[in-house]
Structure formats: structure tokens, C-alpha cells
Jmol script that loads the backbone (N, CA, C; Angstrom):
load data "model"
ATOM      1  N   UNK A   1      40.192 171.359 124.726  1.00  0.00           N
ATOM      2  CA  UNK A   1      40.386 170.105 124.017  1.00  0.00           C
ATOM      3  C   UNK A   1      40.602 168.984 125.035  1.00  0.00           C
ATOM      4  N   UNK A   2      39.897 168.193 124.830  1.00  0.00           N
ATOM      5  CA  UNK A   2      39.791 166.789 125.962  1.00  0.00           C
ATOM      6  C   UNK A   2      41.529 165.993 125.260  1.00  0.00           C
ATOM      7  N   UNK A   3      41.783 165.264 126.270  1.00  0.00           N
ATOM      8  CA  UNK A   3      43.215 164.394 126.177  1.00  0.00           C
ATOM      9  C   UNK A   3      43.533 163.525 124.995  1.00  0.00           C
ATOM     10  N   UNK A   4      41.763 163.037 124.906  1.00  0.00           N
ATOM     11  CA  UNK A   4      41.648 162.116 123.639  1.00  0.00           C
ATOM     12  C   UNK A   4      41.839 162.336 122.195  1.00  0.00           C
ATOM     13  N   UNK A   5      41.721 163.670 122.256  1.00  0.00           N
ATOM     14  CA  UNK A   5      41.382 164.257 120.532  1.00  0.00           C
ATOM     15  C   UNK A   5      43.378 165.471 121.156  1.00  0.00           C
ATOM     16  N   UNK A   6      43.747 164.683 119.856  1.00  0.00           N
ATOM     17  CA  UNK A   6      45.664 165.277 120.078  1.00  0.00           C
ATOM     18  C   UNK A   6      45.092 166.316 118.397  1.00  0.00           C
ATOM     19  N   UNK A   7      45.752 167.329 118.732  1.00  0.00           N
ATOM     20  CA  UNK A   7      46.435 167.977 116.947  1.00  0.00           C
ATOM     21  C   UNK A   7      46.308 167.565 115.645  1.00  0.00           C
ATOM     22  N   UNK A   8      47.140 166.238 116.226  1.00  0.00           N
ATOM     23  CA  UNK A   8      47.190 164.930 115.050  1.00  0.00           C
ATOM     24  C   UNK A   8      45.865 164.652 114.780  1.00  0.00           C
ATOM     25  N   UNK A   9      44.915 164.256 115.542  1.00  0.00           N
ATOM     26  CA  UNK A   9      43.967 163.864 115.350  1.00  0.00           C
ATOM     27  C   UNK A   9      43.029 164.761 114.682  1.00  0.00           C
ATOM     28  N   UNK A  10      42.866 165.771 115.296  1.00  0.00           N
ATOM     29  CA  UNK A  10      42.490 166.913 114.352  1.00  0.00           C
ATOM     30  C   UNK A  10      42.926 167.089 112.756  1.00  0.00           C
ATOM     31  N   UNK A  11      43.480 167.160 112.336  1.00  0.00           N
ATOM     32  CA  UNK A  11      44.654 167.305 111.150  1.00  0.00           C
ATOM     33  C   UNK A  11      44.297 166.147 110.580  1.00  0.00           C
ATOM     34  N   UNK A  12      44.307 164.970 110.951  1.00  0.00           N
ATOM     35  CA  UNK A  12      43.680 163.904 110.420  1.00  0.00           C
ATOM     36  C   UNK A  12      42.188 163.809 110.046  1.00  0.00           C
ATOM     37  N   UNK A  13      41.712 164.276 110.542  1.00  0.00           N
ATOM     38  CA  UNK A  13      39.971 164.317 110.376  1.00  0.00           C
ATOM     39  C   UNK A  13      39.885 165.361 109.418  1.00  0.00           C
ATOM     40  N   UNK A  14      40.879 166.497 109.158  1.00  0.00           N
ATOM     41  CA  UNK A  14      40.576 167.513 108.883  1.00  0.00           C
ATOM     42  C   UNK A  14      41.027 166.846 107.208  1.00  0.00           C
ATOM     43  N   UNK A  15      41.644 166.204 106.665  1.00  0.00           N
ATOM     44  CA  UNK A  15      42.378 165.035 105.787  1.00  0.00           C
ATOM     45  C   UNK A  15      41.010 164.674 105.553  1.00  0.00           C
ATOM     46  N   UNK A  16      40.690 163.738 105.873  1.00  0.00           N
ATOM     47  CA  UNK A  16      39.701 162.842 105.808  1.00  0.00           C
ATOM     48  C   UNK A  16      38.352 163.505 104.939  1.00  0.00           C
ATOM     49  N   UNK A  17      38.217 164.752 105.458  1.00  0.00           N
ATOM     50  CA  UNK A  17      37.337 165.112 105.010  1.00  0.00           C
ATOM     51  C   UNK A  17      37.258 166.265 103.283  1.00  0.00           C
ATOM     52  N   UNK A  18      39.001 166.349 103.464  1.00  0.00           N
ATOM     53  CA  UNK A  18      39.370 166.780 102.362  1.00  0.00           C
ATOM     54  C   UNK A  18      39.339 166.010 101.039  1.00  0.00           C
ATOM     55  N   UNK A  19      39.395 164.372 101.398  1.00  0.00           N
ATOM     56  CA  UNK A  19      39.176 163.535 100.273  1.00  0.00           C
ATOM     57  C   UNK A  19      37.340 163.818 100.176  1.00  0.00           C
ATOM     58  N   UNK A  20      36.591 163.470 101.396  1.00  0.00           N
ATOM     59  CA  UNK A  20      35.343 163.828 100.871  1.00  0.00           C
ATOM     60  C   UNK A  20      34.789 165.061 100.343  1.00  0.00           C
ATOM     61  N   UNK A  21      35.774 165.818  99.999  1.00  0.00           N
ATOM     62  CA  UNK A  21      35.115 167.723  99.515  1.00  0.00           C
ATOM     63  C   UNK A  21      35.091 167.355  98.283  1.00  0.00           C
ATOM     64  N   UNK A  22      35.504 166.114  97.867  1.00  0.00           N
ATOM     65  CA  UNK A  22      35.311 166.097  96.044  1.00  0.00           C
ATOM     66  C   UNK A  22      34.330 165.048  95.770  1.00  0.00           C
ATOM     67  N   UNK A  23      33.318 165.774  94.936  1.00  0.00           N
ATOM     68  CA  UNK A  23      31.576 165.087  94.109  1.00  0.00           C
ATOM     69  C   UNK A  23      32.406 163.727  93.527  1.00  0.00           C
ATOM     70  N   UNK A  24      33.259 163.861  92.864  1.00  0.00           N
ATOM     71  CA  UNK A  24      33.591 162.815  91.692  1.00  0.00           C
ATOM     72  C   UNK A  24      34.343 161.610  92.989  1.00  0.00           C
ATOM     73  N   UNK A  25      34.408 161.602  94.291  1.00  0.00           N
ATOM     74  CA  UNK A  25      34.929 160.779  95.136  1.00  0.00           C
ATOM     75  C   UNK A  25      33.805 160.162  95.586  1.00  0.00           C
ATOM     76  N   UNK A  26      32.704 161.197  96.100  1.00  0.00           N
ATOM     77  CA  UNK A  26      31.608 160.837  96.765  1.00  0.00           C
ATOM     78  C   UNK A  26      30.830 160.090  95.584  1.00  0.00           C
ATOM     79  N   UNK A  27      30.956 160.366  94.364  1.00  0.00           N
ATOM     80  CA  UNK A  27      30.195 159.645  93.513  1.00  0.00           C
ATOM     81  C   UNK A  27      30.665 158.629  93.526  1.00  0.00           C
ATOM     82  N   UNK A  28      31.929 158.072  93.271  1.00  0.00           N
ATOM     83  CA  UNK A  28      32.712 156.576  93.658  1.00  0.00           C
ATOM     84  C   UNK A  28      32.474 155.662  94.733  1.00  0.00           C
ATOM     85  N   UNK A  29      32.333 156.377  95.659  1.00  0.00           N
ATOM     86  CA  UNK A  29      31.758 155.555  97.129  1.00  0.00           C
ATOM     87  C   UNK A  29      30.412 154.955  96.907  1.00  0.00           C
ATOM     88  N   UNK A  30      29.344 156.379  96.414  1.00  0.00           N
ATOM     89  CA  UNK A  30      28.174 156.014  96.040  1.00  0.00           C
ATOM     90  C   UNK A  30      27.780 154.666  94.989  1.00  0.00           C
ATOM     91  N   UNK A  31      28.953 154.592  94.001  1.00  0.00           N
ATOM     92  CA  UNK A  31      28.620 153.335  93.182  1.00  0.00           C
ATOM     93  C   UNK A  31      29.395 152.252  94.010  1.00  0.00           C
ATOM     94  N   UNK A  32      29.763 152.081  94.823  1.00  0.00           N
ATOM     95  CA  UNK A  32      30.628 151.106  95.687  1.00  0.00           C
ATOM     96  C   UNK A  32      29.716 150.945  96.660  1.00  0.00           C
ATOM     97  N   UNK A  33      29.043 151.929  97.177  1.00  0.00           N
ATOM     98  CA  UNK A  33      27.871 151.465  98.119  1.00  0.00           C
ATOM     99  C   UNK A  33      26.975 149.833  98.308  1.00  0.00           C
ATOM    100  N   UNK A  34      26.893 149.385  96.905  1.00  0.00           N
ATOM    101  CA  UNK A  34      26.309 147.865  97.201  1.00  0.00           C
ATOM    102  C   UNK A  34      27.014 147.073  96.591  1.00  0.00           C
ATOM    103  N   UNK A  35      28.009 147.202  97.003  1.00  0.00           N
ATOM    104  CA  UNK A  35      29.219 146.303  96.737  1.00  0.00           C
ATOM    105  C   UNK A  35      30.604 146.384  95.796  1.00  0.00           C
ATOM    106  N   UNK A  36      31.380 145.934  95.592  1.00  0.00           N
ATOM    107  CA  UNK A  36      32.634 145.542  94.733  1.00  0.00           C
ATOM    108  C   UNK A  36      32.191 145.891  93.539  1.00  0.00           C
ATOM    109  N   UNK A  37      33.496 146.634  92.830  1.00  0.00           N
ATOM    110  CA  UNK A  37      33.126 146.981  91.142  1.00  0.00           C
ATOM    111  C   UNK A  37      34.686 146.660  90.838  1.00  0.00           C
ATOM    112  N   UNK A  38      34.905 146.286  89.010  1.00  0.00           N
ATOM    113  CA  UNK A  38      36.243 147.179  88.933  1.00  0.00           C
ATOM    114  C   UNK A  38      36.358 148.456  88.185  1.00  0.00           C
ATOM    115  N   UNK A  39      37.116 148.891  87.921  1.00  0.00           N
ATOM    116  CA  UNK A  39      37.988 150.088  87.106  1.00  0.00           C
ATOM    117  C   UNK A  39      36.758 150.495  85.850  1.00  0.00           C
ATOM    118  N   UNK A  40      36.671 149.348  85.193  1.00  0.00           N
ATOM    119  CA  UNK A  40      36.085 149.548  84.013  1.00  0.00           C
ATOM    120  C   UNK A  40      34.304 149.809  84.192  1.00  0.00           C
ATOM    121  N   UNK A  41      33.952 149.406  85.391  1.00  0.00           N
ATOM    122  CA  UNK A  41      32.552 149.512  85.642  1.00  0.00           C
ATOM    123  C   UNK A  41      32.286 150.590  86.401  1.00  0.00           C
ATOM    124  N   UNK A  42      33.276 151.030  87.051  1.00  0.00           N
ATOM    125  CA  UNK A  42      33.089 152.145  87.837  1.00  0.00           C
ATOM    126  C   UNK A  42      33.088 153.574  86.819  1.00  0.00           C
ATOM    127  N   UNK A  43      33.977 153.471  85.787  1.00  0.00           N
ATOM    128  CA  UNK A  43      33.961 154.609  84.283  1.00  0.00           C
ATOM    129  C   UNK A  43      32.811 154.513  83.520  1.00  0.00           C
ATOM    130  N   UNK A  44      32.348 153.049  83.315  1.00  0.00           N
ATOM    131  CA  UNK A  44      31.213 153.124  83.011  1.00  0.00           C
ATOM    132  C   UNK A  44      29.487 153.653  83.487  1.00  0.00           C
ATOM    133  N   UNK A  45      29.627 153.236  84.527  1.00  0.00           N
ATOM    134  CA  UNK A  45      28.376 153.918  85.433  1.00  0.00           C
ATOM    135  C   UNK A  45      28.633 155.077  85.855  1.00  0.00           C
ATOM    136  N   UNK A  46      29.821 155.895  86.143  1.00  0.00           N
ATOM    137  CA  UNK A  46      29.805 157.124  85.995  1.00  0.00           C
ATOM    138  C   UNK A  46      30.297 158.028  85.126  1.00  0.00           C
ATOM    139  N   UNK A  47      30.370 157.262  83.487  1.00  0.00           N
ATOM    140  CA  UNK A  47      30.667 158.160  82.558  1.00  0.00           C
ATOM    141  C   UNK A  47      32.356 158.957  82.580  1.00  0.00           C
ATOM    142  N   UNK A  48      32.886 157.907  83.134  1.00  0.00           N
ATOM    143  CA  UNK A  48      34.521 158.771  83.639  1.00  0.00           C
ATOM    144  C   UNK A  48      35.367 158.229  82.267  1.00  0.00           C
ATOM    145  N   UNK A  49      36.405 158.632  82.657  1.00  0.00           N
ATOM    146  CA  UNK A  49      37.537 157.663  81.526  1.00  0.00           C
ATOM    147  C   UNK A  49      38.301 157.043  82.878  1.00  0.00           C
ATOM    148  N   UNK A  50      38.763 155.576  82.601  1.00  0.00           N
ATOM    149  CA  UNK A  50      39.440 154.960  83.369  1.00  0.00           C
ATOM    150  C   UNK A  50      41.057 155.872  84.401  1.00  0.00           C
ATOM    151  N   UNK A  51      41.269 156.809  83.286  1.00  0.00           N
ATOM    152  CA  UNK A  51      42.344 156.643  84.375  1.00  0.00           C
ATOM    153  C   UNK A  51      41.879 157.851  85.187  1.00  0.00           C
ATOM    154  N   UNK A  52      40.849 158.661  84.914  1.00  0.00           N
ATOM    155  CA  UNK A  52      40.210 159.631  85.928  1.00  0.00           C
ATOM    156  C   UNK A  52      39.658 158.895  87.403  1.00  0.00           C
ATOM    157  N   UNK A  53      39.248 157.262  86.919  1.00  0.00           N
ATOM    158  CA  UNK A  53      38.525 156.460  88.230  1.00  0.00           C
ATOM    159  C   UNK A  53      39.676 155.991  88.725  1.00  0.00           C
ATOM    160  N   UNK A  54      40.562 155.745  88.325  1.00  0.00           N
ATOM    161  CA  UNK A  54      41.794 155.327  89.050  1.00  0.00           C
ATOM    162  C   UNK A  54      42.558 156.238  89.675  1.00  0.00           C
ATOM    163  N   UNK A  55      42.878 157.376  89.082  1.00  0.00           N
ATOM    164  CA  UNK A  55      43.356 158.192  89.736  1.00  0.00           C
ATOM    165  C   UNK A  55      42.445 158.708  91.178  1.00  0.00           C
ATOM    166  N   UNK A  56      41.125 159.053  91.062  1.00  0.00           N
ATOM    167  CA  UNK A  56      40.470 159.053  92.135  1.00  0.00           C
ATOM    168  C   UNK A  56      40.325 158.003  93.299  1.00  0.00           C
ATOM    169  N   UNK A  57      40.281 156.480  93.110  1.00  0.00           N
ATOM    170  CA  UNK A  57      40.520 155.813  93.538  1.00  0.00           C
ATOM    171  C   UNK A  57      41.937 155.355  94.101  1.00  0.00           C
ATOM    172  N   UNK A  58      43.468 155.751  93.936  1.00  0.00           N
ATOM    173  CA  UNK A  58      44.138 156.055  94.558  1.00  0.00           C
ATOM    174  C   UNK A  58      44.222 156.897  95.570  1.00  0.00           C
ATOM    175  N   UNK A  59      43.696 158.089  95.592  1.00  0.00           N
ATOM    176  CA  UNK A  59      43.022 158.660  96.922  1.00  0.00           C
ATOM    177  C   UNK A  59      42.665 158.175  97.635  1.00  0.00           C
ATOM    178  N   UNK A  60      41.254 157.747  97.585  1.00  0.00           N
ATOM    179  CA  UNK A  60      40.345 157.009  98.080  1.00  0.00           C
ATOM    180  C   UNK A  60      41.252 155.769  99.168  1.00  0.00           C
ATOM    181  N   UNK A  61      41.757 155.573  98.186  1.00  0.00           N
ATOM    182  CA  UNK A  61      42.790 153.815  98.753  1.00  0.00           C
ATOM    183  C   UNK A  61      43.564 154.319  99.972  1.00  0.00           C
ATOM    184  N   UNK A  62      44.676 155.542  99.697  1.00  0.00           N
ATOM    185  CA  UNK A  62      45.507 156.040 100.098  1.00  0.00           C
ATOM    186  C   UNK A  62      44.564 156.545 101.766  1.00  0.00           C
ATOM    187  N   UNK A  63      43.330 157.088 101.631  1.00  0.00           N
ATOM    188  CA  UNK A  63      42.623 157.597 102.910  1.00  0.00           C
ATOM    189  C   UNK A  63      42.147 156.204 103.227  1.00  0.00           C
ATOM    190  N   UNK A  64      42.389 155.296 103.612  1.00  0.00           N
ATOM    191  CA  UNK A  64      41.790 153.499 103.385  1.00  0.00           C
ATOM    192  C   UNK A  64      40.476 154.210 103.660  1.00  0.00           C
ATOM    193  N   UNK A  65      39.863 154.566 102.807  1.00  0.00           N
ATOM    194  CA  UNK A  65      37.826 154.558 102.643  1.00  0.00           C
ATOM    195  C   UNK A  65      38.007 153.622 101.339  1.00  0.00           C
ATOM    196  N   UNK A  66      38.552 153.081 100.660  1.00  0.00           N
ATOM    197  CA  UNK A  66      38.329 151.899 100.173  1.00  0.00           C
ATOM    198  C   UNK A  66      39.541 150.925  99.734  1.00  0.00           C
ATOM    199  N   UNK A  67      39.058 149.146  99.816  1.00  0.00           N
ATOM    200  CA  UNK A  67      39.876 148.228  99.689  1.00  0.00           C
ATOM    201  C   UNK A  67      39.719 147.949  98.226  1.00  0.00           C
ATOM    202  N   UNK A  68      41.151 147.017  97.689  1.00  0.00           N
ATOM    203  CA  UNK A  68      40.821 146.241  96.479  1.00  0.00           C
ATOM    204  C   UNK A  68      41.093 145.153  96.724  1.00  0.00           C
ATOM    205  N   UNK A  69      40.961 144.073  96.032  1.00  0.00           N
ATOM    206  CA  UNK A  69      41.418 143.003  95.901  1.00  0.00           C
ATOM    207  C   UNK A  69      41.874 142.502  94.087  1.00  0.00           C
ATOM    208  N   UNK A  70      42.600 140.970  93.925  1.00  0.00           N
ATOM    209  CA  UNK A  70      42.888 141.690  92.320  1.00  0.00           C
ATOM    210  C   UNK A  70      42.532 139.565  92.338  1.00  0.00           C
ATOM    211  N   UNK A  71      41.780 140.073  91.308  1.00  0.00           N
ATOM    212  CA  UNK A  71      41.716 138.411  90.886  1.00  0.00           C
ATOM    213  C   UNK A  71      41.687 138.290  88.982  1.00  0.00           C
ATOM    214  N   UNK A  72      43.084 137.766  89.216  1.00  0.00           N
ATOM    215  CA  UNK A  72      43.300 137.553  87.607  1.00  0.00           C
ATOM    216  C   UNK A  72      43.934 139.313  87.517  1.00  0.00           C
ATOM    217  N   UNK A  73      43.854 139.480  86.368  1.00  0.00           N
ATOM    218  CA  UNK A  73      44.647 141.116  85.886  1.00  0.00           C
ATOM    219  C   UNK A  73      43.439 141.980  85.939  1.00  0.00           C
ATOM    220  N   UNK A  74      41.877 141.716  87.139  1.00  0.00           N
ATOM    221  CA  UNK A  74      41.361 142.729  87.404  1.00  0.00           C
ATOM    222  C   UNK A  74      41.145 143.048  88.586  1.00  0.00           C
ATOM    223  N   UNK A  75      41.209 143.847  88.375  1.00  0.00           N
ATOM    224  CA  UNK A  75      41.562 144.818  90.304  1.00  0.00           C
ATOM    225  C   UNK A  75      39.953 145.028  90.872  1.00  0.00           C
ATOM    226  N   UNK A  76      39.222 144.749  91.556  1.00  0.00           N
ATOM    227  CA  UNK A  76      38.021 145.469  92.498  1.00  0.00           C
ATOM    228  C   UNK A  76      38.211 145.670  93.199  1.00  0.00           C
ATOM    229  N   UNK A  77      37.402 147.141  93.308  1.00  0.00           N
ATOM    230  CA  UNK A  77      37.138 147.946  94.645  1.00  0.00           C
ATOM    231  C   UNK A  77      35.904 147.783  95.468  1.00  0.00           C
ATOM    232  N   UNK A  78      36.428 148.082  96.621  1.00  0.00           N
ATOM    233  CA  UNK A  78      35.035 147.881  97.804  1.00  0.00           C
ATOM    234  C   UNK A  78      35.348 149.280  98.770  1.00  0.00           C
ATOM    235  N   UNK A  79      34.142 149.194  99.085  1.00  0.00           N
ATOM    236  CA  UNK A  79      33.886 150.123 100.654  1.00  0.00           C
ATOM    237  C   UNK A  79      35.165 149.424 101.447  1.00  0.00           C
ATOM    238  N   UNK A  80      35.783 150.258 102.224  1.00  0.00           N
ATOM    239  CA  UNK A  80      36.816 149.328 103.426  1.00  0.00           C
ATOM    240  C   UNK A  80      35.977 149.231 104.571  1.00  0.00           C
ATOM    241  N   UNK A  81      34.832 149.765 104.812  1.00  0.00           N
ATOM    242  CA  UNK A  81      34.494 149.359 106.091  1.00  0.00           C
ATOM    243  C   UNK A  81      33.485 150.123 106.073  1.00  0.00           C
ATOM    244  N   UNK A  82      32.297 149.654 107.409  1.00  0.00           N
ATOM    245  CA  UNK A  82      31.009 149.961 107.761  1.00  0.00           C
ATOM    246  C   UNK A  82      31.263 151.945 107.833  1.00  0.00           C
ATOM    247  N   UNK A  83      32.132 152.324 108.793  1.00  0.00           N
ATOM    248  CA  UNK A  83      32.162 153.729 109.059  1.00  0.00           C
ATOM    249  C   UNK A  83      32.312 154.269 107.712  1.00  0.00           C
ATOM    250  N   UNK A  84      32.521 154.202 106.429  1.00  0.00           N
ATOM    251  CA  UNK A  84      32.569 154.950 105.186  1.00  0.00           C
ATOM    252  C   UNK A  84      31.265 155.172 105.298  1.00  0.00           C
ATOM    253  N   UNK A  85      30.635 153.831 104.922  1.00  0.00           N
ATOM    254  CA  UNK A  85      29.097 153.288 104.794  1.00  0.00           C
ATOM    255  C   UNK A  85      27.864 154.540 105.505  1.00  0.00           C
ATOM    256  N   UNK A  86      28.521 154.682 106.562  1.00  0.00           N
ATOM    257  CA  UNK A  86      28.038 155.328 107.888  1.00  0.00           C
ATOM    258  C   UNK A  86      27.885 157.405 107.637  1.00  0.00           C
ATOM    259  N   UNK A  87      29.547 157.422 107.263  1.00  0.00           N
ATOM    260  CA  UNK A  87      29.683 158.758 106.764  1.00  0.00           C
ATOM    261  C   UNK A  87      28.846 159.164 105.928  1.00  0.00           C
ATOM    262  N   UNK A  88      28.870 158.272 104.844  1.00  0.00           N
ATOM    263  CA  UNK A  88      27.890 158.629 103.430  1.00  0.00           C
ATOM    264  C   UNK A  88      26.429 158.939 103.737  1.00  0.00           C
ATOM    265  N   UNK A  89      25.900 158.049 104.436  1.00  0.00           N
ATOM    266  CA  UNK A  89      24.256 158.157 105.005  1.00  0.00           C
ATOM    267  C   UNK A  89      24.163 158.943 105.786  1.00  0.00           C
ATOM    268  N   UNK A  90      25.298 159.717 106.624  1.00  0.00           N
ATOM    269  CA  UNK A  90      24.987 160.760 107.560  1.00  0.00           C
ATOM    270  C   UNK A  90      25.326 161.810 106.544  1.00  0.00           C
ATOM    271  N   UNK A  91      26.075 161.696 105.625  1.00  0.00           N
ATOM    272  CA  UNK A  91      26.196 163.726 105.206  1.00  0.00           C
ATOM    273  C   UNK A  91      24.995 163.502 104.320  1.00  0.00           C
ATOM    274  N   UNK A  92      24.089 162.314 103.763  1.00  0.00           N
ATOM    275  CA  UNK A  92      22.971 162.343 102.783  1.00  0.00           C
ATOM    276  C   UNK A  92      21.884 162.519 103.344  1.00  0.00           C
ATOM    277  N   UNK A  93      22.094 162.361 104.634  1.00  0.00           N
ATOM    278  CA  UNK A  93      20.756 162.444 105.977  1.00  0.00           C
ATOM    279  C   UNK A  93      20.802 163.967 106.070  1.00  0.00           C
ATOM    280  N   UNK A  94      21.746 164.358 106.080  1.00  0.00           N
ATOM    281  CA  UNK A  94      21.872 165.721 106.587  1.00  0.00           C
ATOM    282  C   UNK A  94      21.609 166.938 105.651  1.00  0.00           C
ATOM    283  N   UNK A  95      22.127 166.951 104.246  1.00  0.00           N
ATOM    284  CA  UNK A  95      21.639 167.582 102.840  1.00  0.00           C
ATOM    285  C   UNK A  95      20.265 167.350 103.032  1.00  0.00           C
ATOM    286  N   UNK A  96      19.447 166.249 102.896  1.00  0.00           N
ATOM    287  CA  UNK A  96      18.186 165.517 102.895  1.00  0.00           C
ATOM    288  C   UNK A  96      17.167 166.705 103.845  1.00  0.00           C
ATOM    289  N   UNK A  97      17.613 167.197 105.161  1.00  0.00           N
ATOM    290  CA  UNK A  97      17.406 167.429 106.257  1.00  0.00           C
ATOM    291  C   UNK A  97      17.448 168.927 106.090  1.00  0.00           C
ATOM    292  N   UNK A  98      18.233 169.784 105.044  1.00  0.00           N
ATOM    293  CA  UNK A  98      18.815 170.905 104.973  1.00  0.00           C
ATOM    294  C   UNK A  98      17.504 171.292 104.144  1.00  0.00           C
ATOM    295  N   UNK A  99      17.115 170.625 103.037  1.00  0.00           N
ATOM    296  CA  UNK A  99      16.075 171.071 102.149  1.00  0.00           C
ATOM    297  C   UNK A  99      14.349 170.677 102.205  1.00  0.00           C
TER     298      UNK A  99
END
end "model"
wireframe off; spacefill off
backbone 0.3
color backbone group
């Protein structure tokens, strides 16, 4: 093990990827992919009940792979950043690649 990569770091990645072992997360990212949704659009395009997208999306929040912002009494979600963006197209490159 090189100096750079500690235990922690391991254990952390190993986290990280435990939020992505679930379809119904990766499907959330996937509708967040071109941009900001809220609560109610995100149940809708994937057929969820709200507090199943919220509850998943507390995860999500909690691993910061995604931000909200709240304007007025509705909350949207976004991608938090390019590397989510990045993850998603590499494990879809890679399935893609498998078959």
C-alpha cells in the first residue's frame, strides 16, 4: 500500500461504493444526470412514492454524490459534482463493454 491511500481511505471508497450497490440510487443519479429535479419529479419519472425518493436521497446527500438547494417549500436535487457524473459513465462504459 503506497503512503497515499491510508485504511481510512480504503473504508471510505469501500462506503462510497456501497451507496452505489443500490439500482434504485443509480436510477436517481441517472434522472439527475441532466440536471436539478425535485422530490415530486423524481417519484414521478421513476414511478417511486415520495418518501421512498427521499429516503434514498438522504443517502445519496449524506455520501455528498448529491446537492439540494430549497427555493420556496421545494427542495431540488442536483449531481454535487463532475466526479459522480464521471463514475456513472464509467460503470455504464464498462457494463456496455462487458456485453
Amino acid at each position: 500500500m503506497s503512503k497515499e491511500v491510508t485504511v481510512e481511505n480504503i473504508t471510505d471508497v469501500a462506503e462510497l461504493f456501497k451507496v452505489f450497490g443500490d439500482s434504485t440510487r443509480i436510477r436517481i443519479l441517472l434522472a439527475l444526470k441532466n440536471g436539478e429535479l425535485c422530490v415530486m419529479d423524481i417519484s414521478e419519472k421513476l414511478e417511486m412514492s415520495i418518501s421512498g425518493v427521499s429516503h434514498q436521497l438522504a443517502i445519496l446527500r449524506r455520501a455528498d454524490l448529491v446537492r439540494n438547494r430549497k427555493e420556496g417549500k421545494t427542495v431540488y436535487y442536483s449531481i454535487a459534482d463532475d466526479h459522480v457524473h464521471t463514475m456513472l459513465a464509467q460503470g455504464l462504459e464498462h457494463i456496455k463493454e462487458e456485453k
